[in-house]
C-alpha positions as CSV (number, residue, x, y, z in Angstrom):
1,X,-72.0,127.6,93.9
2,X,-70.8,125.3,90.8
3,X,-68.5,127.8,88.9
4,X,-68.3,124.9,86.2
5,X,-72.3,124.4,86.4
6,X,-72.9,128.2,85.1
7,X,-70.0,128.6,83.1
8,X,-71.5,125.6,81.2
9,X,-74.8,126.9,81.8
10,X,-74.3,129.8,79.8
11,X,-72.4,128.7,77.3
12,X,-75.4,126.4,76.4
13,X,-77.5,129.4,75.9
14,X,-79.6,128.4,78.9
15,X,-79.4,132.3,80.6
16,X,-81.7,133.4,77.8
17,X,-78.9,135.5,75.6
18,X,-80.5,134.2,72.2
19,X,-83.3,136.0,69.9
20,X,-83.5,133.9,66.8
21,X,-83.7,129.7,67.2
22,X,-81.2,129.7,64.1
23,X,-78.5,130.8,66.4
24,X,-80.0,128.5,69.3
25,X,-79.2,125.7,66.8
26,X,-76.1,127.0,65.6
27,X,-75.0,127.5,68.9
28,X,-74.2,124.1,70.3
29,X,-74.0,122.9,66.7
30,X,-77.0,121.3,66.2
31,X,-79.5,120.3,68.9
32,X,-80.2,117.0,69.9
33,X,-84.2,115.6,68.6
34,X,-85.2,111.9,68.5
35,X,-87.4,110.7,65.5
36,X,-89.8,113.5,67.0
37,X,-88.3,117.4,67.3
38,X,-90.5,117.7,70.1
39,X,-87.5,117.8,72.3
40,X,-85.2,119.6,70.6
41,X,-88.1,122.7,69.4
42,X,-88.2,122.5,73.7
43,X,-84.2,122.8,73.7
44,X,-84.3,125.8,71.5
45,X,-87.3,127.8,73.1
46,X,-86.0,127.8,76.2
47,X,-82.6,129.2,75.2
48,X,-84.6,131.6,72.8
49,X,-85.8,135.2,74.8
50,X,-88.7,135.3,71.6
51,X,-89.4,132.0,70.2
52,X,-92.1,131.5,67.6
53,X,-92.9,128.4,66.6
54,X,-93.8,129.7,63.3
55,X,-89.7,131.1,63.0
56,X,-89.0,127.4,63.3
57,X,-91.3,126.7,60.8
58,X,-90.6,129.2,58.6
59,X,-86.4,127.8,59.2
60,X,-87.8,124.2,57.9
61,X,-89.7,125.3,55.1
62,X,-86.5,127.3,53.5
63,X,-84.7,124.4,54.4
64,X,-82.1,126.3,56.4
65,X,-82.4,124.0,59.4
66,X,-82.1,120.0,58.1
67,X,-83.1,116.7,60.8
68,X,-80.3,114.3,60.4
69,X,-78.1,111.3,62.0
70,X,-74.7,113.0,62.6
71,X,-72.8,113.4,66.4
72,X,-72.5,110.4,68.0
73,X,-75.1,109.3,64.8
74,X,-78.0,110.2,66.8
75,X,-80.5,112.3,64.8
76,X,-80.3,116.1,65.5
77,X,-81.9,119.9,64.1
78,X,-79.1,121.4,62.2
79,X,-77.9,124.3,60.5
80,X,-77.0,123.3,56.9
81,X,-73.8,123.9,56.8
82,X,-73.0,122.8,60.3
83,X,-74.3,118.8,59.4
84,X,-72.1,119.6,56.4
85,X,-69.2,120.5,58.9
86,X,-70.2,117.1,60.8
87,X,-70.5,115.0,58.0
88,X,-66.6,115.8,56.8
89,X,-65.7,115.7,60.6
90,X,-66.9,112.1,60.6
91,X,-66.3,110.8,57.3
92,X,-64.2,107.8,58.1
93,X,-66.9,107.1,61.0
94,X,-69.9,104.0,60.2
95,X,-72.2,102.4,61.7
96,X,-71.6,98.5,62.7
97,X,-71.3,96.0,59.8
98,X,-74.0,94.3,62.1
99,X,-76.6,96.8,60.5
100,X,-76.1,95.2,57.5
101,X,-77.2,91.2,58.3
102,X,-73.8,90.2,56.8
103,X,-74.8,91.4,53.7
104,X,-72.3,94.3,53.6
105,X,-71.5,94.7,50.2
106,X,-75.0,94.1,49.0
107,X,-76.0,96.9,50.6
108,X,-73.2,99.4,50.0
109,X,-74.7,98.3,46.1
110,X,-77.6,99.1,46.6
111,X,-76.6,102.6,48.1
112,X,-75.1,103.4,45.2
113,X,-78.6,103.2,43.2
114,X,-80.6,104.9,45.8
115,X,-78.1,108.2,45.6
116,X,-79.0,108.0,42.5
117,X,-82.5,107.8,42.7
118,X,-82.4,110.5,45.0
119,X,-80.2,113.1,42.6
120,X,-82.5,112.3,40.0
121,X,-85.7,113.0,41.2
122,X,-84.7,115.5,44.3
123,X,-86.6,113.7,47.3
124,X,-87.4,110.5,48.5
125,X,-89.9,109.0,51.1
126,X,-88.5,106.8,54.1
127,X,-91.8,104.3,53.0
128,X,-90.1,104.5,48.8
129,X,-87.0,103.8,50.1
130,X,-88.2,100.9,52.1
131,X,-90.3,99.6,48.8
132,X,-86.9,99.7,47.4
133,X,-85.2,97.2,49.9
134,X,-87.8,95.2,49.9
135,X,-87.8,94.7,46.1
136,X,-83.7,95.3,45.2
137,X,-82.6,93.5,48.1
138,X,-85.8,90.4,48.9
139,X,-83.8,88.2,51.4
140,X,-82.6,90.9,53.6
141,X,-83.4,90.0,57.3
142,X,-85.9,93.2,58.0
143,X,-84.9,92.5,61.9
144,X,-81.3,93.0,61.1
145,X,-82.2,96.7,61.0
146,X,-80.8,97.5,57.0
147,X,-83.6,99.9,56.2
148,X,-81.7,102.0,59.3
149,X,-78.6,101.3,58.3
150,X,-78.8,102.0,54.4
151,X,-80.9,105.1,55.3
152,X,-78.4,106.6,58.0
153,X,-75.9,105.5,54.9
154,X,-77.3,107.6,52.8
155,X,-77.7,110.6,55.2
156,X,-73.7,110.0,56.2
157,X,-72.5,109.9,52.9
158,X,-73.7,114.0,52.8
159,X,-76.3,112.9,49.6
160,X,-79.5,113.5,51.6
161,X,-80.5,115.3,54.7
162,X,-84.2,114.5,56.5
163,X,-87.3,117.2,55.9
164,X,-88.0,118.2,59.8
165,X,-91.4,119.1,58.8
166,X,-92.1,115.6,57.1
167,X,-94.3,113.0,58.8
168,X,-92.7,111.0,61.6
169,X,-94.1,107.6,59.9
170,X,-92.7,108.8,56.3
171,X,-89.7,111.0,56.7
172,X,-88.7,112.7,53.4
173,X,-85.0,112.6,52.4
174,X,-84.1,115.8,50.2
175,X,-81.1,115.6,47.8
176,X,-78.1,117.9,49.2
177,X,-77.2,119.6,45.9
178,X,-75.4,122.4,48.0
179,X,-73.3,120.0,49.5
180,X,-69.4,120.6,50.0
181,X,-66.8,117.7,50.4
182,X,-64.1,118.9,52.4
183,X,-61.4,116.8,54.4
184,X,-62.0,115.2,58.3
185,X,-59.2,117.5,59.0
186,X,-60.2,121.0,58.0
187,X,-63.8,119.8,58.9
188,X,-62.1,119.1,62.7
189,X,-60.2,122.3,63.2
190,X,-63.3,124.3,62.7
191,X,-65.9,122.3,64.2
192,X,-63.8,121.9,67.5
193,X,-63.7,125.7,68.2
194,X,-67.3,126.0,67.8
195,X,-68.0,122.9,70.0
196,X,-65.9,125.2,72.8
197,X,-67.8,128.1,72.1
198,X,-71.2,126.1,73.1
199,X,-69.7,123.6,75.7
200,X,-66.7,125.6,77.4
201,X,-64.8,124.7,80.0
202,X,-64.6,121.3,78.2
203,X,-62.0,118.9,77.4
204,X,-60.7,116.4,74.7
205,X,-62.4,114.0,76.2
206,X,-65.7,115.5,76.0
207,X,-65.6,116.6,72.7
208,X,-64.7,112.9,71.8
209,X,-68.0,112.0,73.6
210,X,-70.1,114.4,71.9
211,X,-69.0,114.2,68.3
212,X,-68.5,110.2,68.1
213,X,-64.9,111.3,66.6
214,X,-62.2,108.8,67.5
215,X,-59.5,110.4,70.4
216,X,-57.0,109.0,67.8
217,X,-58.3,111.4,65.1
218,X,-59.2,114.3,67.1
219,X,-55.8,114.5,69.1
220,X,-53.5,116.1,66.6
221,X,-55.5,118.6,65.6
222,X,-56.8,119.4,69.2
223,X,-52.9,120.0,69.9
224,X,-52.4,121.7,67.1
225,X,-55.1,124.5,67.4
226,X,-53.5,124.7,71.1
227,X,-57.1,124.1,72.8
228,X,-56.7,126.1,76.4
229,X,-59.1,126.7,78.8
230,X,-60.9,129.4,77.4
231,X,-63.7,130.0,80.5
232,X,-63.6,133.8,81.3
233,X,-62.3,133.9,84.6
234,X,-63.6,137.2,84.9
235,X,-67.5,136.5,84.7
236,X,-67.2,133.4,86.6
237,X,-68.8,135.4,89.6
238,X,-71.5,137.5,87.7
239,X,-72.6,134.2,85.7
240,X,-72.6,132.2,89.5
241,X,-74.4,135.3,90.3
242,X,-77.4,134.7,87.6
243,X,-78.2,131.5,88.5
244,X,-77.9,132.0,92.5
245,X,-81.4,130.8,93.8
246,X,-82.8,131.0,90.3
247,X,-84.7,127.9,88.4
248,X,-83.7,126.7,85.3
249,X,-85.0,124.0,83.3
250,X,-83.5,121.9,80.4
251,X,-85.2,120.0,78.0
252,X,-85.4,116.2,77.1
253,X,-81.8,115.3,75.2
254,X,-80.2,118.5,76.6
255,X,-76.3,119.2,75.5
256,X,-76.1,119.6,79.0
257,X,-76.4,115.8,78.9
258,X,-74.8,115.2,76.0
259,X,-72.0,117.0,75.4
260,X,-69.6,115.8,78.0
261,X,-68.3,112.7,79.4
262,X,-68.6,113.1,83.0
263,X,-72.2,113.1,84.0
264,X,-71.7,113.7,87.8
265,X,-71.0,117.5,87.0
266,X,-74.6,117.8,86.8
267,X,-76.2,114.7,87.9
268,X,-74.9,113.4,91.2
269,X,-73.9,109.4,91.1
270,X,-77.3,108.2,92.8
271,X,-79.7,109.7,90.4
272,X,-78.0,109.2,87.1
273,X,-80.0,105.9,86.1
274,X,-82.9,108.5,87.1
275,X,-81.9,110.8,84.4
276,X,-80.9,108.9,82.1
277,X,-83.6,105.7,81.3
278,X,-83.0,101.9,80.9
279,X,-84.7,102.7,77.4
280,X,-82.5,105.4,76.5
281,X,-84.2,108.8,77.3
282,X,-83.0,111.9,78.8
283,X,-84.7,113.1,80.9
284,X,-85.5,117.2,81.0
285,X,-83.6,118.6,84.2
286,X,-84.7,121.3,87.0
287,X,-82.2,122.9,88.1
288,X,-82.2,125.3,91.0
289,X,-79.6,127.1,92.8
290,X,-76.9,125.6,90.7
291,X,-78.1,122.0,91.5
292,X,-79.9,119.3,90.0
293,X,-83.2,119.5,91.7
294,X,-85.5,117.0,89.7
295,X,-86.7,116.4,86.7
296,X,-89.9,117.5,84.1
297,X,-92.5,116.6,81.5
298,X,-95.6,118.1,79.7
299,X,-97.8,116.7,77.3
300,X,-99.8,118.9,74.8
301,X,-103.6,118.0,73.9
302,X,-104.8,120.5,71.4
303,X,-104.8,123.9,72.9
304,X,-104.1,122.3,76.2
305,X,-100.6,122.0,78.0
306,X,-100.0,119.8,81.1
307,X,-96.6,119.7,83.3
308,X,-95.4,116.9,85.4
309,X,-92.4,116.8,87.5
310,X,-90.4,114.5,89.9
311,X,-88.5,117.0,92.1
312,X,-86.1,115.7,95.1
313,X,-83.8,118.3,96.0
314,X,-84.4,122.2,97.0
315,X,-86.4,124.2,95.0
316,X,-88.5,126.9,94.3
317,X,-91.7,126.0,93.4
318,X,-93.4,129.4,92.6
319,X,-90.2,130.4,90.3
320,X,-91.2,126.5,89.3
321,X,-94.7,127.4,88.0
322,X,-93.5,130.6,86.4
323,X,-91.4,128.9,83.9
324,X,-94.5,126.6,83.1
325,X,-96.2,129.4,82.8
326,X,-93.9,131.7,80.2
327,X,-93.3,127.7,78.3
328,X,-97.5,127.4,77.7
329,X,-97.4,131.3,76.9
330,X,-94.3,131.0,74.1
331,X,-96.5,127.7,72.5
332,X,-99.7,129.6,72.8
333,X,-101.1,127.1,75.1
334,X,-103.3,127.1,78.3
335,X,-102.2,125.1,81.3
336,X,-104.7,122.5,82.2
């Protein structure tokens, strides 16, 4: 049995220890969701013993729980103050100049105007924003990606977070009045204790591949909070217990793929371009007995929910079914 597989298991709220999807998110400080949430509402019910979508709802609404570019700049479900606790961590982080087109400075400029924009009028629409460009900035090389660049700017720069509830096509950016500057440094020695607590056993070097942080930067404070292996040796057999024989599934973007460098802990050599696509997706794993047994899908049509899988290694397929099953029953959907 992988000791390491349901140490990490648990630790990534995957054993079904969580009530409310606030503390799903806050758990592995923030959850991994694509320009769609899709994935990342799957992440959380499936680590959540109750989920509602209307709780999530409720969490965007209030704007408790904020979609922005942060970790590794990939767009993730947070917590507010945890993309706040991101933001500081990666201050000195950017994006490539090549975002820019070579125009650099033009764009920083114009950043500088659309914070202000934003402050003033408390939102702003991705398609305003893009009006903007088009008007401030009229020989910018649209193919150059600057509308990406200048928005993920704006986002980094802790003036705006993204509505999770606004349209895909139009994403709404709302002003951060509550936001807190606070050095890379302190920002570090807190957020690296929590990564532990949602990642553990984990190392330097993972934590480096999750948060996008340079090694460089991390290093000294890493040594300086004296960062042990804190695993409880002591529940390594009731936790290799719980998943003995047992399914478990993981969703699309999963911090089990994403918040360490080695992926052969879970994903053996052969079937990592499997799991993870030419076109950059991350696949949703089955895991069964403490192994990677395959991988799965669903697509929703209205009131309809429909599950795929590719499975190649031992399994259970009634225990298989069963979590399909409790997934269409938490989204209030019929299997079809």
């Amino acid at each position: 049995m992988n000791d390491i597989l349901a140490q990490r298991l648990y630790s990534s709220g995957l054993l079904g220890q969580f009530e409310d999807p606030l503390e799903v998110i806050q758990n592995t400080v923030g959850i991994q969701s694509q320009e769609q949430v899709h994935a990342a509402e799957m992440g959380i019910l499936l680590r959540s013993n109750d989920f509602h979508q209307e709780d999530l709802d409720d969490l965007y609404t209030s704007q408790k729980v904020v979609l922005a570019w942060a970790n590794r700049w990939t767009l993730h479900l947070f917590d507010f103050k945890d993309w706040e606790l991101l933001i500081n961590a990666r201050q000195d982080e950017h994006l490539p100049d090549s975002y820019f087109g070579g125009k650099k400075s033009e764009a920083l400029e114009f950043l500088r105007l659309l914070k202000s924009e934003v402050k003033k009028f408390g939102e702003i629409s991705k398609k305003k924003i893009i009006e903007m460009i088009e008007q401030e900035l009229p020989d910018f090389d649209k193919k150059a990606y600057t509308h990406y660049g200048i928005m993920h700017r704006l986002v980094a720069s802790g003036t705006a977070y993204i509505d999770p509830a606004s349209p895909v096509n139009d994403r709404c950016f709302i002003y951060a009045a509550d936001f807190k500057r606070d050095s890379s440094e302190k920002a570090l020695e807190k957020l690296i204790p929590r990564y532990l607590s949602g990642f553990s056993p984990a190392s330097i070097e993972d934590f480096v591949k999750w948060s996008g942080i340079k090694k460089t930067t991390v290093k000294p404070v890493w040594e300086r909070l004296q960062i042990a292996d804190i695993s409880d040796s002591s529940r390594i057999s009731d936790l290799s217990e719980l998943i003995r024989e047992k399914t478990i599934l993981g969703s699309r973007f999963d911090s089990l793929m994403t918040g360490y460098l080695d992926k052969t802990w879970l994903v053996p050599e052969d079937k990592i371009s499997t799991m993870w696509t030419k076109n950059g997706f991350l696949l949703a794993p089955i895991i069964y007995d403490g192994k990677l047994a395959g991988h799965w899908n669903y697509k929703i049509s209205g009131k309809k929910i429909q599950f795929t899988s590719d499975i190649w290694g031992r399994h259970n397929s009634k225990q298989l079914e069963e979590k399909f099953e409790k997934i269409a029953d938490k989204l209030k959907k019929v299997i079809s």
